[in-house]
PDB file with SEQRES, HELIX, SHEET and CRYST1 records, atoms N, CA, C and O in Angstrom:
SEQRES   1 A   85  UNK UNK UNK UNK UNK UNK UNK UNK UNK UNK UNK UNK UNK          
SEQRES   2 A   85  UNK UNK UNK UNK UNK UNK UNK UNK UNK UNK UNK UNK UNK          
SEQRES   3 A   85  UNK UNK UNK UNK UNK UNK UNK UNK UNK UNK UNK UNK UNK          
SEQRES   4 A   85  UNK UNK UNK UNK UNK UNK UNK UNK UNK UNK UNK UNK UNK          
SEQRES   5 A   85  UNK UNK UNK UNK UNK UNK UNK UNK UNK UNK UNK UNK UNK          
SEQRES   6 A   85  UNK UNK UNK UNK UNK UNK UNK UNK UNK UNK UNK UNK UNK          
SEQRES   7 A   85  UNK UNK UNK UNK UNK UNK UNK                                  
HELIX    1 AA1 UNK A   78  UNK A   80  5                                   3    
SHEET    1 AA1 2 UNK A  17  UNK A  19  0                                        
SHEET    2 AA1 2 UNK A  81  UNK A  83 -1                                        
SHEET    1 AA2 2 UNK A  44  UNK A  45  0                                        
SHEET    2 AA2 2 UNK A  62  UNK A  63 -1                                        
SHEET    1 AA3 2 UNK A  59  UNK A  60  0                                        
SHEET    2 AA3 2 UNK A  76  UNK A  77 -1                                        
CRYST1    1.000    1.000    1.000  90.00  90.00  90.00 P 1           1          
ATOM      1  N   UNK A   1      17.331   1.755  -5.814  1.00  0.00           N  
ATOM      2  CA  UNK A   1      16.089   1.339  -6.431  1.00  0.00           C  
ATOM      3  C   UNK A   1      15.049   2.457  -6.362  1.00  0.00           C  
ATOM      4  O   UNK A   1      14.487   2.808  -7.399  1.00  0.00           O  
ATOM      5  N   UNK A   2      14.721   3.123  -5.008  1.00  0.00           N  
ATOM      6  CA  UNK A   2      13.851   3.854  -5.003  1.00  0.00           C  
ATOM      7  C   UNK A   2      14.737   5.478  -4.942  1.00  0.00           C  
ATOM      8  O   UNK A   2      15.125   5.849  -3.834  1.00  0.00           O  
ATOM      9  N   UNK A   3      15.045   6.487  -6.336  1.00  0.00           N  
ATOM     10  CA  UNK A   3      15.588   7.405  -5.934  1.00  0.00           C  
ATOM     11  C   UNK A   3      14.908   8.401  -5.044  1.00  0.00           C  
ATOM     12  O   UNK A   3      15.655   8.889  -4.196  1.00  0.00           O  
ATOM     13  N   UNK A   4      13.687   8.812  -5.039  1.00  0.00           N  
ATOM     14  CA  UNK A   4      13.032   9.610  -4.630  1.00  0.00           C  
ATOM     15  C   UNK A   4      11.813   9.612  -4.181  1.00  0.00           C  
ATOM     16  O   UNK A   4      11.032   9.119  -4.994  1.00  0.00           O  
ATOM     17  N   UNK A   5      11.422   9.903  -3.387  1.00  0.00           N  
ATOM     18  CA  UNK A   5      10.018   9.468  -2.665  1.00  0.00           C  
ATOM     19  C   UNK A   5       8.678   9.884  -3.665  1.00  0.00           C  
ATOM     20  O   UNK A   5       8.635  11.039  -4.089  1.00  0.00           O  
ATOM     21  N   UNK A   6       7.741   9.050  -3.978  1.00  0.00           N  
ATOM     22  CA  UNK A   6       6.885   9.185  -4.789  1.00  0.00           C  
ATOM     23  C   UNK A   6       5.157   9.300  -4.032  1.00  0.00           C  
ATOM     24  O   UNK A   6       4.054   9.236  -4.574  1.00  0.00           O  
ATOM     25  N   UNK A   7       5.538   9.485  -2.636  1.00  0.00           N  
ATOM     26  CA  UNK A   7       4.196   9.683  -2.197  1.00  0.00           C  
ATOM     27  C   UNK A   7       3.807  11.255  -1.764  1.00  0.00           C  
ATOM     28  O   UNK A   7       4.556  12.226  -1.876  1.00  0.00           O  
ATOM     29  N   UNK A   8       2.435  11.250  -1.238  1.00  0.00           N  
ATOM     30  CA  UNK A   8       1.989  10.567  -0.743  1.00  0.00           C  
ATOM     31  C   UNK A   8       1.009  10.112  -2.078  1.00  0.00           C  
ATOM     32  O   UNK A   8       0.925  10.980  -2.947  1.00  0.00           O  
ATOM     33  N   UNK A   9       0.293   8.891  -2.313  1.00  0.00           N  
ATOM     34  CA  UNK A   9      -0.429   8.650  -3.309  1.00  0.00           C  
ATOM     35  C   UNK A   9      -1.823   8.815  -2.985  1.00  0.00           C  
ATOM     36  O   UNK A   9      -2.357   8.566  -1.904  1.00  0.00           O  
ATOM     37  N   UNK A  10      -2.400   9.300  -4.124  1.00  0.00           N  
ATOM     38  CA  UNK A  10      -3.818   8.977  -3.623  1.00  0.00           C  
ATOM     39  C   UNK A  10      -4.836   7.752  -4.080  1.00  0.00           C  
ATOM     40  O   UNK A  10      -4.717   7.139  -5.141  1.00  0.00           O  
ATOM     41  N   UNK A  11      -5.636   7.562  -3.299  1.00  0.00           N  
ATOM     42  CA  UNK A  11      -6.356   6.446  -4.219  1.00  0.00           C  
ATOM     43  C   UNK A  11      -8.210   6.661  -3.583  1.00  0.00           C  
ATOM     44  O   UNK A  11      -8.597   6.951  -2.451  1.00  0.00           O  
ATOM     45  N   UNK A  12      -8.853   6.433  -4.598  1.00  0.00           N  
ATOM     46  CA  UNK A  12     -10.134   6.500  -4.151  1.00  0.00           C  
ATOM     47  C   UNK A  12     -10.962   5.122  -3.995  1.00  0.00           C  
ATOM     48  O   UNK A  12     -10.681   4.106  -4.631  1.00  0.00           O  
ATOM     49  N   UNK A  13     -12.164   5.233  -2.939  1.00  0.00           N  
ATOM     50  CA  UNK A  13     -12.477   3.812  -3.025  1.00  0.00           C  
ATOM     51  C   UNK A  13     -13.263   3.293  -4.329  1.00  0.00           C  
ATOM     52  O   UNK A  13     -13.826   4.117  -5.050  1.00  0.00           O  
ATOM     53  N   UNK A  14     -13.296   1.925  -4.624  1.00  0.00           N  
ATOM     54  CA  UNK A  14     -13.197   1.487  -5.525  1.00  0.00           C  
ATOM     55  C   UNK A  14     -12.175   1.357  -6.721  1.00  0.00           C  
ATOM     56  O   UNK A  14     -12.565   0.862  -7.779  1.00  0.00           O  
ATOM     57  N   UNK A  15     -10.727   1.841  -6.559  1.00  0.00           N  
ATOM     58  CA  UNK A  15      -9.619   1.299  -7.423  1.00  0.00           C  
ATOM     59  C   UNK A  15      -9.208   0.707  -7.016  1.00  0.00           C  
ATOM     60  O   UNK A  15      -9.122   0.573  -5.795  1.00  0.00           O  
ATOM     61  N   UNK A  16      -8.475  -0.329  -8.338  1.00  0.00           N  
ATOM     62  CA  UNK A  16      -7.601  -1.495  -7.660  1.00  0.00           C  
ATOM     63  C   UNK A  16      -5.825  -0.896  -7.611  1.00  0.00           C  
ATOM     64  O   UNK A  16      -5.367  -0.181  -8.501  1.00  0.00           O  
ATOM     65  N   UNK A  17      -5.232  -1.237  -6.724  1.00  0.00           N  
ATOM     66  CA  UNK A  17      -4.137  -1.504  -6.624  1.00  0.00           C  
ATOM     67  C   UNK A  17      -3.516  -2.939  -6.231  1.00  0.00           C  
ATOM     68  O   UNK A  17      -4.024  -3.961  -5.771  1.00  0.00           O  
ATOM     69  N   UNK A  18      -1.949  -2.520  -6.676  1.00  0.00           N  
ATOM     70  CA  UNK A  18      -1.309  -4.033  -6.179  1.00  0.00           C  
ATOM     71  C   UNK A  18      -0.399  -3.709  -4.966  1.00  0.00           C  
ATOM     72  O   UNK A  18       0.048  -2.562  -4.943  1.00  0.00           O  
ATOM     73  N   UNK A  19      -0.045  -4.576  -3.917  1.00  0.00           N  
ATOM     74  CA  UNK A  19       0.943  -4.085  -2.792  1.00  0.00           C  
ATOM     75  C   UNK A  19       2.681  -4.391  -3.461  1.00  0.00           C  
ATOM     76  O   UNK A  19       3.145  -5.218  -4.246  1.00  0.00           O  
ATOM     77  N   UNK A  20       3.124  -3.514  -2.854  1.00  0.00           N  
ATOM     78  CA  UNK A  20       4.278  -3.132  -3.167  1.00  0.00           C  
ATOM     79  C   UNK A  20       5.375  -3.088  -2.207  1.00  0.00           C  
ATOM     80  O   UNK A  20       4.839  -2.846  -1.125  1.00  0.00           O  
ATOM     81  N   UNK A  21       6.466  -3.182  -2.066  1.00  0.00           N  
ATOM     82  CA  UNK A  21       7.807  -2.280  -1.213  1.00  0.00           C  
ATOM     83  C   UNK A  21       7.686  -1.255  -1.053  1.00  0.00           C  
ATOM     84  O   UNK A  21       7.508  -0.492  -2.003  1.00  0.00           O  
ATOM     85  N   UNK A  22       7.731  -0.871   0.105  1.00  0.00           N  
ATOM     86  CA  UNK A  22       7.870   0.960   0.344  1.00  0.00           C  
ATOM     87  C   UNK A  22       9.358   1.320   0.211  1.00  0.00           C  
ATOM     88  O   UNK A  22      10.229   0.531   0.577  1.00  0.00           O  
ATOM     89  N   UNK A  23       9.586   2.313  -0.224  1.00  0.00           N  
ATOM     90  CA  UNK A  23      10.863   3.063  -0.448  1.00  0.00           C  
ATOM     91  C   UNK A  23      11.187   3.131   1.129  1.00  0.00           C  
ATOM     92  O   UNK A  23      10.419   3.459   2.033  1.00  0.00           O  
ATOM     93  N   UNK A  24      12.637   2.703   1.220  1.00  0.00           N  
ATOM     94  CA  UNK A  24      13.361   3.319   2.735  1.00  0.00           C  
ATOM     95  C   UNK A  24      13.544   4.485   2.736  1.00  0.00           C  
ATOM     96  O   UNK A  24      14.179   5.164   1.929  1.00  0.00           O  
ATOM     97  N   UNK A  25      12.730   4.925   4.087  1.00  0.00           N  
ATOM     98  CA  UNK A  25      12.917   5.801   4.469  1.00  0.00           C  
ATOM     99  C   UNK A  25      13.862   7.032   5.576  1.00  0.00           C  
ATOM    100  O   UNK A  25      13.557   8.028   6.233  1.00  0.00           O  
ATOM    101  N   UNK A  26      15.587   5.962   5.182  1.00  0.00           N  
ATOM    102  CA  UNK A  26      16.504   6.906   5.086  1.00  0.00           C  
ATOM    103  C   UNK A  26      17.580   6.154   4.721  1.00  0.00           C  
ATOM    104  O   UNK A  26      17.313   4.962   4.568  1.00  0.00           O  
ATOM    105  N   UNK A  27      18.931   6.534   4.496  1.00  0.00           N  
ATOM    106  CA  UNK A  27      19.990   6.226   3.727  1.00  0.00           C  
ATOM    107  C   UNK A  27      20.515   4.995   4.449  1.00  0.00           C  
ATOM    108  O   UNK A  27      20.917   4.759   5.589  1.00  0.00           O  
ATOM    109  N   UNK A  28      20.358   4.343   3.384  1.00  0.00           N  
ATOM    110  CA  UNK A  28      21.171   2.701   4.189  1.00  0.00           C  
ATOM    111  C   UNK A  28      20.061   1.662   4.380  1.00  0.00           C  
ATOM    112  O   UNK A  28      20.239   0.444   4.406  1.00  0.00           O  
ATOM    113  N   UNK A  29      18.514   2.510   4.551  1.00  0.00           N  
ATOM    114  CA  UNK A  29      17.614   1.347   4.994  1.00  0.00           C  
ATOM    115  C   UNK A  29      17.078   0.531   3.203  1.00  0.00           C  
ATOM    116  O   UNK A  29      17.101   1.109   2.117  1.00  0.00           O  
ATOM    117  N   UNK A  30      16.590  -1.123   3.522  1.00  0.00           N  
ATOM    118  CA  UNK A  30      16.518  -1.668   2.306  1.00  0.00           C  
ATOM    119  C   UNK A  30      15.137  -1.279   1.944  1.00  0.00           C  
ATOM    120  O   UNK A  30      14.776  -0.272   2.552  1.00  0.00           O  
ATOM    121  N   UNK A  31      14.568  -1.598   1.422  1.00  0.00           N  
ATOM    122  CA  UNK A  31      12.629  -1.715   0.849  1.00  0.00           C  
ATOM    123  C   UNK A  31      12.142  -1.724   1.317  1.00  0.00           C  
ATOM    124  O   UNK A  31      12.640  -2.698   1.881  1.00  0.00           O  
ATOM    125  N   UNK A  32      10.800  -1.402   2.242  1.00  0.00           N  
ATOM    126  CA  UNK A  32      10.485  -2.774   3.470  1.00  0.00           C  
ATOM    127  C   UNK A  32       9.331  -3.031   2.605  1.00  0.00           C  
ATOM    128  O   UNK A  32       8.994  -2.622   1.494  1.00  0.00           O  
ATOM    129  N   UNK A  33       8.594  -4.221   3.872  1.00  0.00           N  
ATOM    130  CA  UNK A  33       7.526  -5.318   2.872  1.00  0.00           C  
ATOM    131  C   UNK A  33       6.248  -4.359   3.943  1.00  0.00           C  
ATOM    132  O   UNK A  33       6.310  -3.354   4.651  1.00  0.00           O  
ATOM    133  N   UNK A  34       5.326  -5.191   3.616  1.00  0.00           N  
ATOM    134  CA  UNK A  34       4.262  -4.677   4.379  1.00  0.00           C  
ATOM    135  C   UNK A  34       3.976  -5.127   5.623  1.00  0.00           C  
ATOM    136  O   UNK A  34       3.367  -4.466   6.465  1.00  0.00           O  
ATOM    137  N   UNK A  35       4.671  -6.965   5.875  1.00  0.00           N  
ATOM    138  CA  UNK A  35       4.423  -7.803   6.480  1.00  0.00           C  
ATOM    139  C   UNK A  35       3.163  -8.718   6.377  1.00  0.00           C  
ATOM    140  O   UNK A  35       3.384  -9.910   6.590  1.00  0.00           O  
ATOM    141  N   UNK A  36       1.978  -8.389   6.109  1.00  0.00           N  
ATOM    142  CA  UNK A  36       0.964  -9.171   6.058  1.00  0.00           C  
ATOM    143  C   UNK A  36       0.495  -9.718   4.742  1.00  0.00           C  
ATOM    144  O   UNK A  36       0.810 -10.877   4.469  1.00  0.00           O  
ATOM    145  N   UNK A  37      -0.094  -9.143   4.046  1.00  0.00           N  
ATOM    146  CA  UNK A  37      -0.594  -9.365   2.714  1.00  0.00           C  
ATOM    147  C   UNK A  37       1.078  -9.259   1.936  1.00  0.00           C  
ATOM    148  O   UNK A  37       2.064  -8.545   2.122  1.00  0.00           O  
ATOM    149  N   UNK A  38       0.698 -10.499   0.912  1.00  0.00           N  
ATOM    150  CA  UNK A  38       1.709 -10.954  -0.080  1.00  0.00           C  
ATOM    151  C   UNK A  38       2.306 -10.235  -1.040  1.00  0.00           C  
ATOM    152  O   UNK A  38       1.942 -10.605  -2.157  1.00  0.00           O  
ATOM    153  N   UNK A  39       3.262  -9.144  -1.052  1.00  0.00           N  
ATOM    154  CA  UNK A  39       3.692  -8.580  -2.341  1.00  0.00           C  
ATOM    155  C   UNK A  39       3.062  -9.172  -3.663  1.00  0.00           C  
ATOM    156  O   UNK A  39       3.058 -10.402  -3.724  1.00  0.00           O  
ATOM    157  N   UNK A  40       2.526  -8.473  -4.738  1.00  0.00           N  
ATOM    158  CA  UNK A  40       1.768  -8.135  -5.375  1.00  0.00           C  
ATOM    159  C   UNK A  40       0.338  -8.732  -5.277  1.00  0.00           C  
ATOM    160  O   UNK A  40      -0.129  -9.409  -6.193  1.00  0.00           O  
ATOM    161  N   UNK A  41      -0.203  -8.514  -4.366  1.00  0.00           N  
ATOM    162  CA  UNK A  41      -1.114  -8.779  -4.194  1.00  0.00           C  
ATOM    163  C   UNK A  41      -1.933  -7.728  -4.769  1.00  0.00           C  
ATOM    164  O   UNK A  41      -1.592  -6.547  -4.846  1.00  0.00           O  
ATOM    165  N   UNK A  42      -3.337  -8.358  -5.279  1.00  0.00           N  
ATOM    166  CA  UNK A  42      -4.523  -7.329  -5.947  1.00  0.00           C  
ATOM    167  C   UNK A  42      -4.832  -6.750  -4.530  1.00  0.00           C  
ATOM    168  O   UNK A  42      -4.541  -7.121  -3.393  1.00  0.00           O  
ATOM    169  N   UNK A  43      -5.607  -5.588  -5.091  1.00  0.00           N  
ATOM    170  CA  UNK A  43      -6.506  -5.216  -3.288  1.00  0.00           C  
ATOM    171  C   UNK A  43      -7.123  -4.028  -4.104  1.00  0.00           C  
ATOM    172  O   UNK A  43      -6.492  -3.314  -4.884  1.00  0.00           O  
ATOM    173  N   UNK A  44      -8.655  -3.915  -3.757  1.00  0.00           N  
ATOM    174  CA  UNK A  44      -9.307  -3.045  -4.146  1.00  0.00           C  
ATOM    175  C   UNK A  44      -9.575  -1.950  -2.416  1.00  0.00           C  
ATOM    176  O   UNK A  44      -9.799  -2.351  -1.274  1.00  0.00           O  
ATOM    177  N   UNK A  45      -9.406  -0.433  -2.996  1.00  0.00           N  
ATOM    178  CA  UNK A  45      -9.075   0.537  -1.783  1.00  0.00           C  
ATOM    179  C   UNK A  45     -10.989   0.485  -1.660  1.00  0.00           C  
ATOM    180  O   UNK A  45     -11.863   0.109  -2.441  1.00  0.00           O  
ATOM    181  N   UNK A  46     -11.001   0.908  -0.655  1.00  0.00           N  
ATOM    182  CA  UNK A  46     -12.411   0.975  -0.316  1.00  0.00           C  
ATOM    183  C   UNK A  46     -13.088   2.075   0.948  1.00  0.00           C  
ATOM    184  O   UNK A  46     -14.262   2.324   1.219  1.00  0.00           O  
ATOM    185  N   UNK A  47     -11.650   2.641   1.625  1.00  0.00           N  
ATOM    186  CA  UNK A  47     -12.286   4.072   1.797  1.00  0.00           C  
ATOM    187  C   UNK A  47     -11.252   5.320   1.053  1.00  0.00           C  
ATOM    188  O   UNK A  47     -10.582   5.315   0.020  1.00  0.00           O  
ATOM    189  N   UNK A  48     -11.484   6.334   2.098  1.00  0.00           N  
ATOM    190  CA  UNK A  48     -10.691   7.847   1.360  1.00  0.00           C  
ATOM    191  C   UNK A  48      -9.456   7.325   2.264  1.00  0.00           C  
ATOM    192  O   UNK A  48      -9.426   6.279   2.913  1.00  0.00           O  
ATOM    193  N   UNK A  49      -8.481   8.272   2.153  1.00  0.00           N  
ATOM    194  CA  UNK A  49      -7.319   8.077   2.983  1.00  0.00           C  
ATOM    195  C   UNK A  49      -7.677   8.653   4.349  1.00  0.00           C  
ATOM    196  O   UNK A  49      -8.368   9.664   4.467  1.00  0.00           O  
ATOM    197  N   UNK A  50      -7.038   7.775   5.661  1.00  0.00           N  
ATOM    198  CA  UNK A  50      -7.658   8.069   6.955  1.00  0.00           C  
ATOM    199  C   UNK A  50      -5.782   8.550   7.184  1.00  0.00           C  
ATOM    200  O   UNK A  50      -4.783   8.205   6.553  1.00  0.00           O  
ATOM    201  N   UNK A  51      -5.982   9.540   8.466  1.00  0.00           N  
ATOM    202  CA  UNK A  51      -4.832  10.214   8.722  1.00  0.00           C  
ATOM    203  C   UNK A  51      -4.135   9.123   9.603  1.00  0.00           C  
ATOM    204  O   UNK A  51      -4.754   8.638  10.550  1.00  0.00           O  
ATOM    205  N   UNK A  52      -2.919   8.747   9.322  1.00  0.00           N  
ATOM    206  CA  UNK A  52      -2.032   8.292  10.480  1.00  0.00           C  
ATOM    207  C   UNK A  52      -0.716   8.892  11.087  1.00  0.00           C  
ATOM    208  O   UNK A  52      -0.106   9.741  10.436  1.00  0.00           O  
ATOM    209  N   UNK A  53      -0.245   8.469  12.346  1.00  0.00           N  
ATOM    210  CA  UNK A  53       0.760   8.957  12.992  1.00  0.00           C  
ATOM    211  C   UNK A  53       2.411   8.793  12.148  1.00  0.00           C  
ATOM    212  O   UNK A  53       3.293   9.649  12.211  1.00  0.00           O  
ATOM    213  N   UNK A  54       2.511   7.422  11.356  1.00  0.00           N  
ATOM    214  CA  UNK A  54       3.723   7.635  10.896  1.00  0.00           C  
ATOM    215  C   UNK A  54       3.913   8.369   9.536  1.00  0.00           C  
ATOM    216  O   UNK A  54       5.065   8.360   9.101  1.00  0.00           O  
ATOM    217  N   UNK A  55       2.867   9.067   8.725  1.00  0.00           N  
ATOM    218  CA  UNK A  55       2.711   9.728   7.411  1.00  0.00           C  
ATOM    219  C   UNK A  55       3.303   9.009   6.333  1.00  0.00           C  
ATOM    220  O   UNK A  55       3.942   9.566   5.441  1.00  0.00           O  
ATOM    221  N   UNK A  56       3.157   8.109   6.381  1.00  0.00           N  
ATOM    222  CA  UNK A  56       3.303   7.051   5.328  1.00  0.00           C  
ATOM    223  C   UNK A  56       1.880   7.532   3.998  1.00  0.00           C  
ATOM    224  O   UNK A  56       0.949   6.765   3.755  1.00  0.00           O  
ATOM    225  N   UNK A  57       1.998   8.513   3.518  1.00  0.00           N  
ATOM    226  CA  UNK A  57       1.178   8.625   2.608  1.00  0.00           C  
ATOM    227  C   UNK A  57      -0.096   8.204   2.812  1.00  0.00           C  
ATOM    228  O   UNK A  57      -0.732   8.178   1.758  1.00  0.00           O  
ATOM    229  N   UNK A  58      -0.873   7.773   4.024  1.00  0.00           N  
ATOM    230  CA  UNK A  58      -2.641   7.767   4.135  1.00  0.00           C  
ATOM    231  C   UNK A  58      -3.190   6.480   4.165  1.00  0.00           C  
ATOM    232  O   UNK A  58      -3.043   5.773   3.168  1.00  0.00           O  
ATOM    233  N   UNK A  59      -3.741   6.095   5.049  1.00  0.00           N  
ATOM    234  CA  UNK A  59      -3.913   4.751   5.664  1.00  0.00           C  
ATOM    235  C   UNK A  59      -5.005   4.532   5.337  1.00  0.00           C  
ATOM    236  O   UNK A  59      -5.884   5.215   5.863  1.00  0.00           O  
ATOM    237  N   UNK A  60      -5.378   3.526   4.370  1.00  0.00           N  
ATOM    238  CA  UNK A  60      -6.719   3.276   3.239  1.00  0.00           C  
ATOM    239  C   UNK A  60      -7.130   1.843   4.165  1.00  0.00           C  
ATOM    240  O   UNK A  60      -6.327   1.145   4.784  1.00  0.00           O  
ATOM    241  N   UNK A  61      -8.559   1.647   4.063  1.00  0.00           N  
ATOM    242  CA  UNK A  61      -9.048   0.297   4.284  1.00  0.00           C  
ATOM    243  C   UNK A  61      -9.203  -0.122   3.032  1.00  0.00           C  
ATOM    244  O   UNK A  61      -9.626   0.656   2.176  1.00  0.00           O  
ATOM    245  N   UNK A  62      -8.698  -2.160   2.576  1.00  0.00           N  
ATOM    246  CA  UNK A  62      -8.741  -2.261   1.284  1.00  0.00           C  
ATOM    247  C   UNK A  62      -9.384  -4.056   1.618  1.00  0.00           C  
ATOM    248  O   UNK A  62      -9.531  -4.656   2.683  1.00  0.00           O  
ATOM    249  N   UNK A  63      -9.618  -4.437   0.311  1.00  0.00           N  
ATOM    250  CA  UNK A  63     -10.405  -5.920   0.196  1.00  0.00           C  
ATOM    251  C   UNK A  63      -9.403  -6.384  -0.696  1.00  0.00           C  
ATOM    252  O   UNK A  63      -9.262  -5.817  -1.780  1.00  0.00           O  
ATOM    253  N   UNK A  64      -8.284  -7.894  -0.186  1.00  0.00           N  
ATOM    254  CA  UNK A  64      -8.045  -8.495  -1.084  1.00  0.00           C  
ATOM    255  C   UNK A  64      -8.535  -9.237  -2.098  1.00  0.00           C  
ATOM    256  O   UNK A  64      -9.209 -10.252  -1.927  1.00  0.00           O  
ATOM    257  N   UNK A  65      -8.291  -8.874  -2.941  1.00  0.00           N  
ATOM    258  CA  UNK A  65      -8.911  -9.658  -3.882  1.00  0.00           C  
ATOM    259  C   UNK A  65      -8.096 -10.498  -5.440  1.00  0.00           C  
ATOM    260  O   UNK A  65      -8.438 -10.694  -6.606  1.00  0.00           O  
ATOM    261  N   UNK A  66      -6.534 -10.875  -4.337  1.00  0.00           N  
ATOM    262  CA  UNK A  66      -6.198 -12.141  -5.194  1.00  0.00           C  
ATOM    263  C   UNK A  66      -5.220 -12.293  -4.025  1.00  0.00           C  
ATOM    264  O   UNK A  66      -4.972 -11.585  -3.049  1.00  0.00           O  
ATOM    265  N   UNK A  67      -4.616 -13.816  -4.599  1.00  0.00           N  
ATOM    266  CA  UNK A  67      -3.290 -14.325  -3.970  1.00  0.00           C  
ATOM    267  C   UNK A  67      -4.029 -15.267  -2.275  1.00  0.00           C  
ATOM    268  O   UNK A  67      -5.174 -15.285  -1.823  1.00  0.00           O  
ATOM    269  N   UNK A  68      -3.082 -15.743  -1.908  1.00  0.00           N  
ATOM    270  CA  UNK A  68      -3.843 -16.737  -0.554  1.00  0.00           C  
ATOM    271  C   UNK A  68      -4.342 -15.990   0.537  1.00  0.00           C  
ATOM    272  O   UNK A  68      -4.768 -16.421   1.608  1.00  0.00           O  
ATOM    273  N   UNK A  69      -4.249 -14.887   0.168  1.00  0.00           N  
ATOM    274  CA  UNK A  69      -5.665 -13.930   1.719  1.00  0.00           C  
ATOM    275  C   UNK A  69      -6.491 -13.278   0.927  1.00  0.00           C  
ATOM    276  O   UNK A  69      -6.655 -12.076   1.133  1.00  0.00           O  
ATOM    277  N   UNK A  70      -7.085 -13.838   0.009  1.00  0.00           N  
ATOM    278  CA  UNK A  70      -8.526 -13.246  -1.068  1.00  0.00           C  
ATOM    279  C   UNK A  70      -9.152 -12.845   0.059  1.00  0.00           C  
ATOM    280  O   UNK A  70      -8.697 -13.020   1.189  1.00  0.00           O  
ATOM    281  N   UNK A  71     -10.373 -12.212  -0.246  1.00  0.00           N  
ATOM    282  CA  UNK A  71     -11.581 -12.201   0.634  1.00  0.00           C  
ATOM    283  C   UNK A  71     -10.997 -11.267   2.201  1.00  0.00           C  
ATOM    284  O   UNK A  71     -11.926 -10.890   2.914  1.00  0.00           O  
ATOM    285  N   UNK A  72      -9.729 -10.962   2.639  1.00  0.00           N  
ATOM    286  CA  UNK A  72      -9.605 -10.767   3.810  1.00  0.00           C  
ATOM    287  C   UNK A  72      -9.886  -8.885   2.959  1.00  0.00           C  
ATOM    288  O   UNK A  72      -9.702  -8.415   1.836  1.00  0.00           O  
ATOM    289  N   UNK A  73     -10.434  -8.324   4.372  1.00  0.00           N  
ATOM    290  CA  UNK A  73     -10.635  -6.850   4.730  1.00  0.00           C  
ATOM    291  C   UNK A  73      -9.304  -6.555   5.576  1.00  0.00           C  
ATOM    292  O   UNK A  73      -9.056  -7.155   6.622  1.00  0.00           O  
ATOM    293  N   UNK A  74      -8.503  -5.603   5.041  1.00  0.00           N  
ATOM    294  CA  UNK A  74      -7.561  -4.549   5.763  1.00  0.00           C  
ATOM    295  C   UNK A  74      -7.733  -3.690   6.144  1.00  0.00           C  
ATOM    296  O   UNK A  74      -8.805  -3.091   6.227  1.00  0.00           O  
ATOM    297  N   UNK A  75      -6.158  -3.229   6.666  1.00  0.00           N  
ATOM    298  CA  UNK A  75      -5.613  -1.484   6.300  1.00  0.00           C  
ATOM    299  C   UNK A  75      -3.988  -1.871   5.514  1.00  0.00           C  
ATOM    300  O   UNK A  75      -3.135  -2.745   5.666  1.00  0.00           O  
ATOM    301  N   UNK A  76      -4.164  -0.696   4.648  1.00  0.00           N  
ATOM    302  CA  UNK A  76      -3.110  -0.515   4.152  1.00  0.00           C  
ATOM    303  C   UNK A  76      -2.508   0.730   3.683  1.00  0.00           C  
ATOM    304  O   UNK A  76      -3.064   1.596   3.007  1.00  0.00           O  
ATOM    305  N   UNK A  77      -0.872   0.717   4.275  1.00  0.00           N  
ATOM    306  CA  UNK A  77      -0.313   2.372   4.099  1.00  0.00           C  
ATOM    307  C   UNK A  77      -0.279   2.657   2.599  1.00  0.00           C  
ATOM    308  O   UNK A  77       0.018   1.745   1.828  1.00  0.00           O  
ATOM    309  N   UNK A  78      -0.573   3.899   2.143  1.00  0.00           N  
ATOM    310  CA  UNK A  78       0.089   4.197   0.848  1.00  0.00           C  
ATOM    311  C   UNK A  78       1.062   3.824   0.335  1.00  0.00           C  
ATOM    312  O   UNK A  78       1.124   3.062  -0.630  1.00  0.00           O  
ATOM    313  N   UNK A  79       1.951   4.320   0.922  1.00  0.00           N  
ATOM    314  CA  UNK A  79       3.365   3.794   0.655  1.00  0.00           C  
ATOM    315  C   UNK A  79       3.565   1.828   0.466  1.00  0.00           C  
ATOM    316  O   UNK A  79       4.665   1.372   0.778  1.00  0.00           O  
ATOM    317  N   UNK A  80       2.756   1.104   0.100  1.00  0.00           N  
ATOM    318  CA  UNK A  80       3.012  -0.109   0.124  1.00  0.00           C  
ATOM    319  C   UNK A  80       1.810  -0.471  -0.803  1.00  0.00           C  
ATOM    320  O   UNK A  80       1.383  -1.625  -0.747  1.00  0.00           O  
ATOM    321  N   UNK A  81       1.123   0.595  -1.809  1.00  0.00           N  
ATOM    322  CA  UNK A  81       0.141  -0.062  -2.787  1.00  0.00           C  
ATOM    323  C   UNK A  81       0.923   0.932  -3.744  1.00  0.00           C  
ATOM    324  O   UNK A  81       1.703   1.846  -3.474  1.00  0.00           O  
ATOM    325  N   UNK A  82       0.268   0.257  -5.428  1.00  0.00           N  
ATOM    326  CA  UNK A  82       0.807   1.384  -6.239  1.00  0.00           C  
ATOM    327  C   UNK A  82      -0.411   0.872  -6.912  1.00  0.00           C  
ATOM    328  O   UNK A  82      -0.827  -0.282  -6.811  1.00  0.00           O  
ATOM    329  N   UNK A  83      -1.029   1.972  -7.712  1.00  0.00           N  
ATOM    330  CA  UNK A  83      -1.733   1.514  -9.287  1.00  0.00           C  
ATOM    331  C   UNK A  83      -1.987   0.675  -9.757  1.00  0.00           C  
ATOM    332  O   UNK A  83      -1.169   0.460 -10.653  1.00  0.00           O  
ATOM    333  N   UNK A  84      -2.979  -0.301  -9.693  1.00  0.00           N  
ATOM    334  CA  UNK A  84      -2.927  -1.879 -10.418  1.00  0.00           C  
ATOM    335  C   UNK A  84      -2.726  -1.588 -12.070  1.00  0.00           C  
ATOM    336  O   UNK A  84      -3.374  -0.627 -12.487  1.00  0.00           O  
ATOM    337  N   UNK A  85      -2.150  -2.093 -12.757  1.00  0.00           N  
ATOM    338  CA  UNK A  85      -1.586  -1.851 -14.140  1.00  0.00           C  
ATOM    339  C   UNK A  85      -2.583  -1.806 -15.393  1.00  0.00           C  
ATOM    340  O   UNK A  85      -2.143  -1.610 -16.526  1.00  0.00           O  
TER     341      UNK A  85                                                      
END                                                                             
């Protein structure tokens, strides 16, 4: 599904993205989820990318804003938002 790694992404605050599957990150592993917030969920990014330890493409604070955790404030890795359409 995922041939090739497509991060790290950037996003600035104020775009929307939707959450996504992250590509496994090595041979054999499946998609993973994010665990918290609901695959495709809306979420508007709302800072710059903050540095983290596992380099998952840049650890954004974001505001849901659809699906049953509206209204909640995050974090979320790059690797698990893409482009809202």
């Amino acid at each position: 599904m995922f041939a090739s790694a497509i991060f790290p992404q950037k996003f600035k605050p104020g775009e929307l993205a939707v959450t996504a599957l992250a590509p496994p990150r090595w041979e054999g592993e499946h998609p993973r989820s994010f665990g918290g917030v609901p695959e495709g969920s809306l979420v508007v990014v709302t800072s710059e990318p903050m540095w983290h330890y596992h380099a998952w493409g840049g650890l954004y604070d974001a505001f849901v804003a659809s699906g049953p955790w509206t209204g909640l404030s995050c974090q979320v890795y790059a690797d698990f938002i893409r482009p809202a359409p």
